[in-house]
GUMARMI-86867 format. One line per 10 residues: number of its first residue (from 0); their letters; for each residue z, x, y of C-alpha. Coordinates in steps of 0.25 Angstrom, whole numbers. Example, Ala and Ser with C-alpha at 12.3 -4.5 7.8 and 13.67 -1.06 7.14 Angstrom:
0) as) 31,49,-18 ~ 29,55,-4
//
This chain:
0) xxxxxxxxxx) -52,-101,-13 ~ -45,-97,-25 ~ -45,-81,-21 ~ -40,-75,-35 ~ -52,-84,-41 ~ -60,-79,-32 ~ -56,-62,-32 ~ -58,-65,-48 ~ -72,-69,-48 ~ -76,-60,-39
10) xxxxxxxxxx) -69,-46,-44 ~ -71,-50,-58 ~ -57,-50,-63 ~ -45,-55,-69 ~ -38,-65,-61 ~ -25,-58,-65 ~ -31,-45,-59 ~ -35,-53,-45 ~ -22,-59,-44 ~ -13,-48,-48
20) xxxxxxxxxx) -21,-38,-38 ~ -20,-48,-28 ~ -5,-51,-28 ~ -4,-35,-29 ~ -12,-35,-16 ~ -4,-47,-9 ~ 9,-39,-12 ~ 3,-27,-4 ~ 0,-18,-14 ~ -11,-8,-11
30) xxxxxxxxxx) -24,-5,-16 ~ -22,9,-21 ~ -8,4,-27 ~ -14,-8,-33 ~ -25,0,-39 ~ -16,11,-45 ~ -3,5,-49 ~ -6,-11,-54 ~ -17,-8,-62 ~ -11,-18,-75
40) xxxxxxxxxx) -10,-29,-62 ~ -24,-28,-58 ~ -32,-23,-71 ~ -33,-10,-65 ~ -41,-15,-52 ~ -46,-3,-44 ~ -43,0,-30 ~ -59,-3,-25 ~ -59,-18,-33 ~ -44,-20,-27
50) xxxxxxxxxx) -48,-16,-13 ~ -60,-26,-16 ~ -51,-37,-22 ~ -40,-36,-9 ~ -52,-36,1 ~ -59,-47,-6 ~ -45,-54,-7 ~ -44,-54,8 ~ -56,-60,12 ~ -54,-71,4
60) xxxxxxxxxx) -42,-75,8 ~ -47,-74,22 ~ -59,-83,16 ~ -47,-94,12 ~ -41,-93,25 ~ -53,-94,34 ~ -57,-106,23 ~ -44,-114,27 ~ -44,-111,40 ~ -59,-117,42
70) xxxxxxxxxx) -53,-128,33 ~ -42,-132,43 ~ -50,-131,55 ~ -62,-142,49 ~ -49,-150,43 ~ -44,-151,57 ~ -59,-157,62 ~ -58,-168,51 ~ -71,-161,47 ~ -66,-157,31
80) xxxxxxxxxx) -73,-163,21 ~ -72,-159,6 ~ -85,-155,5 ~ -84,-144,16 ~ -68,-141,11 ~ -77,-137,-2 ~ -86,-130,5 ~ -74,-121,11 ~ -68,-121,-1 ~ -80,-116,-7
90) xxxxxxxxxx) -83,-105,4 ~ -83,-90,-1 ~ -86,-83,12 ~ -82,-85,26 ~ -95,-86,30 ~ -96,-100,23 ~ -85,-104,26 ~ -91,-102,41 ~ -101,-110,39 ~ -93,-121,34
100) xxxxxxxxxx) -83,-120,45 ~ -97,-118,57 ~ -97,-134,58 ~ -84,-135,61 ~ -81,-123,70 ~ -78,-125,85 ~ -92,-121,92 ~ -93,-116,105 ~ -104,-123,113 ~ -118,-125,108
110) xxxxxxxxxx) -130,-132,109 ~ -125,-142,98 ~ -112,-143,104 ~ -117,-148,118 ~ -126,-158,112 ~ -114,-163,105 ~ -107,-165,118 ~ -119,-172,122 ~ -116,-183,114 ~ -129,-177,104
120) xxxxxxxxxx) -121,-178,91 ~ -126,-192,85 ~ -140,-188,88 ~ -138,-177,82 ~ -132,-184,70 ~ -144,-194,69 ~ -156,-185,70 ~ -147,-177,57 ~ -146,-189,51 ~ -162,-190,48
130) xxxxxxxxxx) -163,-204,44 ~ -178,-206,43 ~ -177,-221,52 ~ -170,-215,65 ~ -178,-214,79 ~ -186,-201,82 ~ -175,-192,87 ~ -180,-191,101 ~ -179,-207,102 ~ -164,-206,97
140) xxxxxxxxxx) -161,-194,106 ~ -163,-204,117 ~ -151,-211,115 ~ -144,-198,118 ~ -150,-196,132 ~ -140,-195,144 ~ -133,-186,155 ~ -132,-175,146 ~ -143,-178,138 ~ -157,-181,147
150) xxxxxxxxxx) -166,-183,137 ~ -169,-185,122 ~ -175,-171,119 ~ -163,-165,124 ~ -154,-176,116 ~ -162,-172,105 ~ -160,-157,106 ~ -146,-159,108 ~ -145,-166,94 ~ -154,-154,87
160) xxxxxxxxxx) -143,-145,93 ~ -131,-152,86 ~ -140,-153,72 ~ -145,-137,72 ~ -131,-134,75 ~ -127,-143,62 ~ -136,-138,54 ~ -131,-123,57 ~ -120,-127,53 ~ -122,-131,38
170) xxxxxxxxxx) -116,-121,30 ~ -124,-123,17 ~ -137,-120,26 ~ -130,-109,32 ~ -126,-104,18 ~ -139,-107,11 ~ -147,-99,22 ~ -139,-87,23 ~ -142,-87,7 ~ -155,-89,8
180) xxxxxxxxxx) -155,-78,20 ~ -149,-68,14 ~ -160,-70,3 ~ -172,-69,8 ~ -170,-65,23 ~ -174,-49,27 ~ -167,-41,38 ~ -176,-37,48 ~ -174,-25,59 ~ -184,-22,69
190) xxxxxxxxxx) -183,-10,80 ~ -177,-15,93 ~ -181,-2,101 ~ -193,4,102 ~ -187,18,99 ~ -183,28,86 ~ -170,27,78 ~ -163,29,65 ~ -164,12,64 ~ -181,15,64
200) xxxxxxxxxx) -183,11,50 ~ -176,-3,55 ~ -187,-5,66 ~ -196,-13,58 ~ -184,-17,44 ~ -184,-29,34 ~ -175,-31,23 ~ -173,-43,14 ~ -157,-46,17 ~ -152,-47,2
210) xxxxxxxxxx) -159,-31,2 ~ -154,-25,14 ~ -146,-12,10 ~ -135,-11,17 ~ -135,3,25 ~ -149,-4,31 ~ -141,-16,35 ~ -131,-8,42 ~ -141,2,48 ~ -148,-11,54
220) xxxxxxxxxx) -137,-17,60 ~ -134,-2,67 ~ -148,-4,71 ~ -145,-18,78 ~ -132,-12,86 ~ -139,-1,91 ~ -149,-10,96 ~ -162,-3,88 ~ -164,-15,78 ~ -166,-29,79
230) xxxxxxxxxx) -162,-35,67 ~ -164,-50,60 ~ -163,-58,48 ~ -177,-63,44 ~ -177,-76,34 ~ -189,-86,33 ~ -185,-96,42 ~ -193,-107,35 ~ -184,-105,22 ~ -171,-106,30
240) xxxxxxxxxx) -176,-118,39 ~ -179,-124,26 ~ -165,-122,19 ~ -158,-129,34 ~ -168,-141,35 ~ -166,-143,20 ~ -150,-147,22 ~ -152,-154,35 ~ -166,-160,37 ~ -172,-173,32
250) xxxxxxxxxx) -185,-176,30 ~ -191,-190,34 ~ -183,-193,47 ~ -189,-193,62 ~ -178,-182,64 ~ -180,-173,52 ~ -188,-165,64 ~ -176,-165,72 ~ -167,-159,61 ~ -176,-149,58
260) xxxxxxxxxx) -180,-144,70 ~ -163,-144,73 ~ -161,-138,59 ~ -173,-126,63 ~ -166,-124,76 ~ -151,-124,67 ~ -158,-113,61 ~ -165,-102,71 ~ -155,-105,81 ~ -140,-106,73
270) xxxxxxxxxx) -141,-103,58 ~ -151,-92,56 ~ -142,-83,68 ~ -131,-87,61 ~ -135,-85,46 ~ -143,-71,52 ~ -130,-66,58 ~ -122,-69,45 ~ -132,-61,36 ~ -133,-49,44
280) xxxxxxxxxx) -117,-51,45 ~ -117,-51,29 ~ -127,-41,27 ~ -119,-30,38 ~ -106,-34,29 ~ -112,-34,16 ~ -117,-18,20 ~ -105,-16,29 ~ -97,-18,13 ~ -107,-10,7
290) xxxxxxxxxx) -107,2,15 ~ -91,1,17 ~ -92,4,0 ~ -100,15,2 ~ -91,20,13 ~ -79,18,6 ~ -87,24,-7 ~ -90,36,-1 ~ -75,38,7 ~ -69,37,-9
300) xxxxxxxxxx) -78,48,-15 ~ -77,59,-2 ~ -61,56,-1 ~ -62,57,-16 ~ -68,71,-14 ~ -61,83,-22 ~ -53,90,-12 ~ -54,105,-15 ~ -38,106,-14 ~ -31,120,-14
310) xxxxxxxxxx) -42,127,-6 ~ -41,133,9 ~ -51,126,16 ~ -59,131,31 ~ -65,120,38 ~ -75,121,47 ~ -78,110,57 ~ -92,113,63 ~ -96,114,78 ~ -106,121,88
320) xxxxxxxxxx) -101,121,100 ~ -87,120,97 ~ -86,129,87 ~ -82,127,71 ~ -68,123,70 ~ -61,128,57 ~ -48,127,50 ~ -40,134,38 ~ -34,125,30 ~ -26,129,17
330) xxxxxxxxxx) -27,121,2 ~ -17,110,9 ~ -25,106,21 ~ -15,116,31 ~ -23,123,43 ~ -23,137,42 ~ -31,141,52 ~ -41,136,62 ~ -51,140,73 ~ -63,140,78
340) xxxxxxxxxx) -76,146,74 ~ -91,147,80 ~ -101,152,70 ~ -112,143,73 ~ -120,140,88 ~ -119,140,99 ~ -109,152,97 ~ -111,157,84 ~ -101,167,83 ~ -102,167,68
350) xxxxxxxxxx) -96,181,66 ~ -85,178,71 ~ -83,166,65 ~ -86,172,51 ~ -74,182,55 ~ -64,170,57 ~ -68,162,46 ~ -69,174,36 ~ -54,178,41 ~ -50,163,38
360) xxxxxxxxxx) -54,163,24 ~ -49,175,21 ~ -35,173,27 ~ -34,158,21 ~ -40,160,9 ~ -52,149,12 ~ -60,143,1 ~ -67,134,5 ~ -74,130,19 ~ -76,116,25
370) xxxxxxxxxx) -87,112,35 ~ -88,100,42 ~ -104,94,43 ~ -105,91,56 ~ -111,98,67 ~ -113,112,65 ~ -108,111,51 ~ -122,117,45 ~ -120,130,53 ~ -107,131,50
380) xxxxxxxxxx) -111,130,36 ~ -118,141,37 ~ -108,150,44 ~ -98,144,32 ~ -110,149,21 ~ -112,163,28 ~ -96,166,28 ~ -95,162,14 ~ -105,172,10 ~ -96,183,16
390) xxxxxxxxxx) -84,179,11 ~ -78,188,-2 ~ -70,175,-5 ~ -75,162,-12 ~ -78,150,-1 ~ -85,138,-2 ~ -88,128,10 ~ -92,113,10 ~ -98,106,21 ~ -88,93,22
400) xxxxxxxxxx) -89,80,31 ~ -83,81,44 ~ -84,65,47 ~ -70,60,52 ~ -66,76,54 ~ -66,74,69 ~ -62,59,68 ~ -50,67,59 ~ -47,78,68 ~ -48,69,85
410) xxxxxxxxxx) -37,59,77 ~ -23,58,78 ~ -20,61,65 ~ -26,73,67 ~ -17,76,79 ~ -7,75,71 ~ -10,84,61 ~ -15,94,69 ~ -10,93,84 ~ -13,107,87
420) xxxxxxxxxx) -27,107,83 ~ -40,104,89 ~ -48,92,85 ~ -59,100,80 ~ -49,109,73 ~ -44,98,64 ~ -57,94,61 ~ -59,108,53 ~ -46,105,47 ~ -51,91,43
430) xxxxxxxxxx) -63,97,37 ~ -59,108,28 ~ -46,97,23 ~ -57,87,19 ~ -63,98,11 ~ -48,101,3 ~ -44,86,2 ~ -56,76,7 ~ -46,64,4 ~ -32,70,12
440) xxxxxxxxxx) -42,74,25 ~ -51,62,25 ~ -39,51,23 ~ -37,55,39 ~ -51,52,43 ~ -55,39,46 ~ -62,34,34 ~ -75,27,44 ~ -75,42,49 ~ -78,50,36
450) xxxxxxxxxx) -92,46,35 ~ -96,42,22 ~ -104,29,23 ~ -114,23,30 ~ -113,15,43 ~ -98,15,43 ~ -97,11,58 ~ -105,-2,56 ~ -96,-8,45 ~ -82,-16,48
460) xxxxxxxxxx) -75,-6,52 ~ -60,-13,47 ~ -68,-15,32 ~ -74,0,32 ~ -59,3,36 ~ -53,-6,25 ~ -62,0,16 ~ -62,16,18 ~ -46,14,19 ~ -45,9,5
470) xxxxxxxxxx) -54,20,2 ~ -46,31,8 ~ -34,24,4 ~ -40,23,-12 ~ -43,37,-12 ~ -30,43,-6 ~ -21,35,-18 ~ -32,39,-29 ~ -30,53,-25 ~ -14,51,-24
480) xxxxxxxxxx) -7,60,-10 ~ 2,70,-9 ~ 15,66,-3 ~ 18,80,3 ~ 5,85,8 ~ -2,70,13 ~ -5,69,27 ~ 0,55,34 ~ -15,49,33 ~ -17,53,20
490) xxxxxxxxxx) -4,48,15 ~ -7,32,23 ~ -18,31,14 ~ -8,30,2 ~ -6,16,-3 ~ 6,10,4 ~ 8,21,14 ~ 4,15,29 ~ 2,28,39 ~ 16,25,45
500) xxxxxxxxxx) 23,28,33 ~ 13,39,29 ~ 19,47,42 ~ 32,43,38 ~ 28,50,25 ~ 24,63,32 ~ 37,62,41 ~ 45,60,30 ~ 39,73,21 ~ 40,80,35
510) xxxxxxxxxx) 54,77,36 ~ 58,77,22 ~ 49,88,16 ~ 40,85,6 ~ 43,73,-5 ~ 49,77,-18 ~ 44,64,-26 ~ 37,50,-23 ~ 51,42,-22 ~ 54,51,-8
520) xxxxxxxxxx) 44,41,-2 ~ 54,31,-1 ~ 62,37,8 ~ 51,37,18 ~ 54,29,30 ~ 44,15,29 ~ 40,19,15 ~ 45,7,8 ~ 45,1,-7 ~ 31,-5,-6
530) xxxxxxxxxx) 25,6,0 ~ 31,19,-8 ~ 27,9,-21 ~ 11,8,-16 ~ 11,22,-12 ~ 20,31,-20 ~ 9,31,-33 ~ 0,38,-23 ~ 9,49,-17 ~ 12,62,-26
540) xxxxxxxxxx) 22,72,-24 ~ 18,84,-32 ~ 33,91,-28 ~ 42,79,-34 ~ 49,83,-48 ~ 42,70,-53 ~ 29,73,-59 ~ 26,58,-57 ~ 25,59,-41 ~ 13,69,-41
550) xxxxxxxxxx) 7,56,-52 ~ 1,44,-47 ~ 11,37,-54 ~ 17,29,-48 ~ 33,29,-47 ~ 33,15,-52 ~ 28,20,-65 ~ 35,33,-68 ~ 44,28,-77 ~ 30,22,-85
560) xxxxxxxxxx) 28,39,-83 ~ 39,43,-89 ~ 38,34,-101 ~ 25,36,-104 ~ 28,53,-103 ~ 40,49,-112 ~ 31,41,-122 ~ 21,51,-124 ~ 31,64,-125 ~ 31,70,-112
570) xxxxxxxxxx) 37,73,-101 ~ 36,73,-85 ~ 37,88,-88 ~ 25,87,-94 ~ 18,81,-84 ~ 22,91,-72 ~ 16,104,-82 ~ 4,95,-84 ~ 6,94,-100 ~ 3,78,-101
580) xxxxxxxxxx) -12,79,-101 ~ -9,73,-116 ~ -3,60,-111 ~ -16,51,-112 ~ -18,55,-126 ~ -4,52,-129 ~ -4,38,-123 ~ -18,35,-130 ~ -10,39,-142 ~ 1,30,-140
590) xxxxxxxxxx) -5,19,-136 ~ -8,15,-121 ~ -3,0,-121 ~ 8,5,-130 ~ 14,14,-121 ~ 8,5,-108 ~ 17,-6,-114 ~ 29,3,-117 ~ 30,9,-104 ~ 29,-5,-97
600) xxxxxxxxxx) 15,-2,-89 ~ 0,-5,-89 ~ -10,2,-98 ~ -17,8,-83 ~ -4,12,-78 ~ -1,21,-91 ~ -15,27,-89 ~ -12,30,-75 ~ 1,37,-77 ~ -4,44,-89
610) xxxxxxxxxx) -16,52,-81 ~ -7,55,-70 ~ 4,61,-80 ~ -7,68,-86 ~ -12,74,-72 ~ -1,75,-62 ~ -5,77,-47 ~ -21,74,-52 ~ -30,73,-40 ~ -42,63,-44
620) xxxxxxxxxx) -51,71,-35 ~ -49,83,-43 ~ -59,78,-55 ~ -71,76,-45 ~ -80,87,-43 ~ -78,98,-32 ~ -84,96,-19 ~ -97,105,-18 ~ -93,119,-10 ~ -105,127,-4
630) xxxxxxxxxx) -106,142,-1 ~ -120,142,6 ~ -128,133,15 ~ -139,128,18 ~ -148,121,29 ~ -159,110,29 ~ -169,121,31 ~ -166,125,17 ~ -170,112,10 ~ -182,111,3
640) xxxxxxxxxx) -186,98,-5 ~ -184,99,-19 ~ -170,109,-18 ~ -159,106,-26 ~ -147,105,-20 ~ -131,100,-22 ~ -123,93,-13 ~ -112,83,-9 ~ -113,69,-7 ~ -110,67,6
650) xxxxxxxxxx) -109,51,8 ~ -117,40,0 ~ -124,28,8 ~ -133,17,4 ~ -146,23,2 ~ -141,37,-2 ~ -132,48,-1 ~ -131,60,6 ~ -127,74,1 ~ -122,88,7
660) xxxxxxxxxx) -130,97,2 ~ -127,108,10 ~ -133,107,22 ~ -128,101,34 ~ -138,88,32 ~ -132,78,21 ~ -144,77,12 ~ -148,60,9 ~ -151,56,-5 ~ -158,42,-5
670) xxxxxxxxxx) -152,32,-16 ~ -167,34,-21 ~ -165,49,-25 ~ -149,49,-30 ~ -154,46,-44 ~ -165,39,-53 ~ -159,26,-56 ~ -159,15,-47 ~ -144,13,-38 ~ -140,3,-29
680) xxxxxxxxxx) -132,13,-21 ~ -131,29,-22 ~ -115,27,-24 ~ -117,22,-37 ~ -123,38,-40 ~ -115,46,-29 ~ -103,48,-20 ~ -98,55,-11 ~ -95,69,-13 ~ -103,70,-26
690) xxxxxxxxxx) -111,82,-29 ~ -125,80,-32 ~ -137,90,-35 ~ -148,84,-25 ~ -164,88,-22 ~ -169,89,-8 ~ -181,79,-5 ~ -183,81,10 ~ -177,88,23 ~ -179,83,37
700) xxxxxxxxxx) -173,94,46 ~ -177,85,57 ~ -170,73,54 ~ -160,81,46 ~ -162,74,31 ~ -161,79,19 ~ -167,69,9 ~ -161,73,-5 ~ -162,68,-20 ~ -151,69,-31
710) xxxxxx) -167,65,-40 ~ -169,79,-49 ~ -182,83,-46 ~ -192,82,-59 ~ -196,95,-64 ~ -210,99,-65
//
């Protein structure tokens, strides 16, 4: 197979734009680094299609190796011929190049197989034959009667065995069927206990395949584990018997019975199975990618959340019994203070409470307050919402997600950084960080554990992984990291950086005190050419004399800086005091391919410096709207239908999204109320961390559902 050909087609590019990003990736480049900094080699690729093209790149090449080494092993049977050496050849999947290989794979014992050891073989070869003179196959079973054999009828079945197993394994049936299958086949779920559940509206389900959504798939299959469904692909059976008979049964012959009744048994018994287990295999896999896209989706747009930098943050992680943990932390994540209060049952000791929390603010100076949404957290709400109001100081709180916090806070990461605290103390911690910088906190969290997609412990759990750490790994370069102040987790994320040398960083800093400029990074023990090359674009050092290291320039390109200062009448200087906010005017009045062509770069790299001269230390996030702060609450008893409300979206899914609106519930909007036009999926309206104005349509206290609408009500 001629991969580049292939990558070509399929990503509709340049063939100098596959083989250019593919010899970048061969050469262990990295995505973000590729992405960035080779944007002339690869026509300015981005990091999602690149991550696309080097996964894509990888199963093909592991297509070409499985295709060679079925070639090999049928080659060694004498078995090649050059219509099946097309036929590989041909084979985009690995599933048909499993069928191809079925014929020819060592079995283990079947019926088919003991028949052949019975010496069944050339009566199975005559009745295939059909010729429309032979003897009634019972007569010619007779010949083949003997010690292992006692009479015809078994002779005969014998032969059936070895034909249904042939016929199974045609792979142009197999292909065709699965086609046809997939087409006009329905999934069908019935209950297999006699009681309630979340899977009831599975108990009595049909589905036409090629309309299933995927969240239905994988809540089906859940259902299956957990042993409340009983699931099956339904297809007419006529229609498929008619597609296997059509390649193998001839008409006019006393053994055309025979073959069709060998050919109906190849059916029910071997290929149907088969064919079933395959499209159930496809359709988990083609939801499993779905879902991992929405995941990953979601994970870039909460990571990508504005961090509410320079404020001193309480975080309040919510409990009963055990009380509400809480921690101090000041504008640069340091714990100031922590402790435990007890405002809500069973102890309710909310005076006091009030009197710790009150001299805690006051002391530090707290702004805002971050509270974790798990159990308790409405109370705790309340208590926050109450304290505000006695406050004579401006403070806001924000109920945030808590999922990963104790995943966070039990790991040894977090012994690390905190080996005098008590796990549900860095929990608190964990919460009120996520709220000053989402990105710096979450990068230490599991990415699975976050809990921003939908059935994420039914997927492939090394594809989710793949997936979410490119994500993660995406964001943290877009964002850029402070050489100084990044944690070891935070900094392995960087392009090039592995988590040893990440510690060496921080031991390094520790040692050392903090880095004066980028080119301090060489001396940092394992941290060679290659590595400091991939990552030193993403690391700033906003203490080094050189402007450019708090840039995402990269050092490769500073003298192109220079130059272009140079060119356009100013200075460094100038871009230290923030006075080159002219420069893109200037280089649209020179001449961008001029100058491009002068300095010796590409036209993207000259744009790409220039915004960074223009804005030194810019934070991508800062230019997204602030996160929604609240200084009251309320409870699901408050709801009415019809109320307008505003809140956050929480996580985005198949069929909808849920919002925060302010009480401890996440309301639902179904993809039938986000707006008025038609959308395959709410992500092509909303994402995570998006503030809407919604409507509420119904409550169920019961069942704790809000059912919201972001659909303005018509006025009378």
């Amino acid at each position: 197979m001629d991969i580049l050909a292939a990558l070509t087609a399929q990503f509709h590019l340049r063939p100098s734009q596959v083989e250019n990003t593919v010899k970048l990736i061969d050469d262990g480049n990295t995505i973000p680094f590729i992405a960035r900094y080779r944007k002339e080699v690869t026509g300015s690729l981005d990091d999602q299609v690149l991550r696309e093209l080097a996964e894509r790149l990888t199963y093909l090449r592991s297509l070409d190796e499985q295709r060679e080494k079925v070639r090999t092993v049928i080659e060694e049977q004498g078995a090649l011929t050059e219509e099946l050496a097309a036929a590989l050849d041909a084979a985009a999947t690995l599933t048909e190049i499993d069928d191809l290989y079925r014929p020819y794979r060592p079995k283990r014992k079947t019926r088919a197989s003991v028949a052949k050891a019975r010496g069944l073989q050339p009566l199975a070869d005559a009745l295939y034959a059909q010729e429309k003179d032979m003897p009634d196959p019972l007569a010619l079973a007779a010949d083949y009667v003997g010690e292992e054999v006692p009479a015809p009828a078994d002779a005969l079945q014998g032969a059936m065995d070895i034909l249904a197993e042939r016929i199974s394994d045609d792979a142009s049936v197999r292909k065709r069927l699965r086609v046809v299958c997939m087409a006009g086949g329905s999934l069908v779920s019935k209950a297999a206990k006699d009681e309630d559940s979340v899977y009831s509206m599975y108990y009595d389900f049909r589905e036409p395949l090629n309309k299933l959504a995927g969240h239905r798939i994988l809540a089906v299959n859940r259902g299956e584990r957990e042993e409340f469904l009983k699931v099956s692909v339904d297809f007419e059976r006529a229609k498929a018997l008619a597609i296997v008979c059509s390649n193998h049964v001839k008409e006019g012959s006393p053994a055309t019975e025979t073959v069709r009744a060998a050919a109906q048994d190849a059916y029910d018994r071997l290929i149907f199975p088969s064919i079933e287990r395959e499209i159930r295999s496809e359709l988990t896999e083609r939801a499993s990618d779905a879902a991992i896209k929405v995941f990953s989706l979601n994970l870039r747009h909460l990571l990508m959340q504005p961090p509410v930098k320079g404020k001193v943050a309480l975080g309040l992680d919510p409990g009963y019994r055990t009380g509400c943990k809480t921690a101090v932390v000041d504008g640069t994540g340091k714990v100031l203070q922590t402790g435990v209060i007890y405002p809500v049952p069973p102890h309710n000791k909310v005076e006091e409470a009030k009197r710790l929390v009150t001299g805690w603010i006051e002391t530090y100076g707290v702004e805002i307050i971050a509270i974790g949404n798990g159990t308790a957290s409405h109370e705790t709400e309340v208590f926050a919402a109450d304290l505000i109001k006695s406050l004579h100081r401006k403070v806001a709180y924000m109920v945030v997600s808590e999922a990963g916090a104790s995943v966070y806070s039990a790991s040894k990461l977090a012994a690390e950084e905190f080996p005098d605290y008590d796990v549900s103390l860095r929990s608190a911690v964990s919460i009120a960080r996520r709220l000053q910088d989402p990105l710096a906190e979450l990068v230490k969290i599991d990415p699975k554990a976050i809990g921003v997609g939908q059935y994420q412990h039914d997927m492939p759990q090394k594809q989710l992984s793949e997936a979410l750490d490119g994500v993660v790994e995406g964001c943290v370069n877009t964002v850029g990291v402070d050489l100084n102040t990044a944690s070891a987790p935070l900094l392995a994320r960087v392009a090039g950086l592995s988590a040893t040398v990440s510690k060496n960083v921080v031991t390094f800093r520790e040692e050392n005190g903090a880095f004066s400029s980028r080119a301090q990074l060489k001396k940092v023990p394992k941290l060679g050419p290659k590595a400091f090359e991939q990552c030193a674009g993403f690391l700033r050092v906003p203490e080094s004399k050189n402007v450019l290291d708090n840039t995402a320039v990269h050092p490769e390109s500073y003298d192109a800086a220079k130059g272009l200062l140079t060119l356009c009448g100013m200075t460094l200087e100038d871009v230290r005091g923030g006075k080159a906010g002219a420069l893109s005017d200037r280089i649209r009045e020179l001449g961008t391919a001029a100058l491009a062509d002068k300095l010796g770069i590409g036209e993207p790299t000259l744009l790409d410096i220039a915004a960074e001269l223009e804005r030194p230390g810019r934070d991508p996030r800062d230019e997204l709207p602030p996160p929604l702060l609240r200084t009251d609450v309320m409870g699901m008893e408050d709801l009415k239908p019809g109320m307008e409300l505003t809140g956050t979206v929480r996580n985005v899914i198949d069929f909808g999204a849920f919002v925060d609106i302010g009480v401890h519930q996440d309301g639902l909007v179904h993809i039938s109320q986000i707006t008025n036009r038609f959308i395959k999926h709410p992500s092509e309206v909303l994402k995570v961390g998006d503030v809407v104005k919604v409507w509420v349509l119904s409550v169920d206290t019961q069942k704790k559902r809000i059912g919201l609408t972001m659909k303005a009500p018509k006025t009378p």
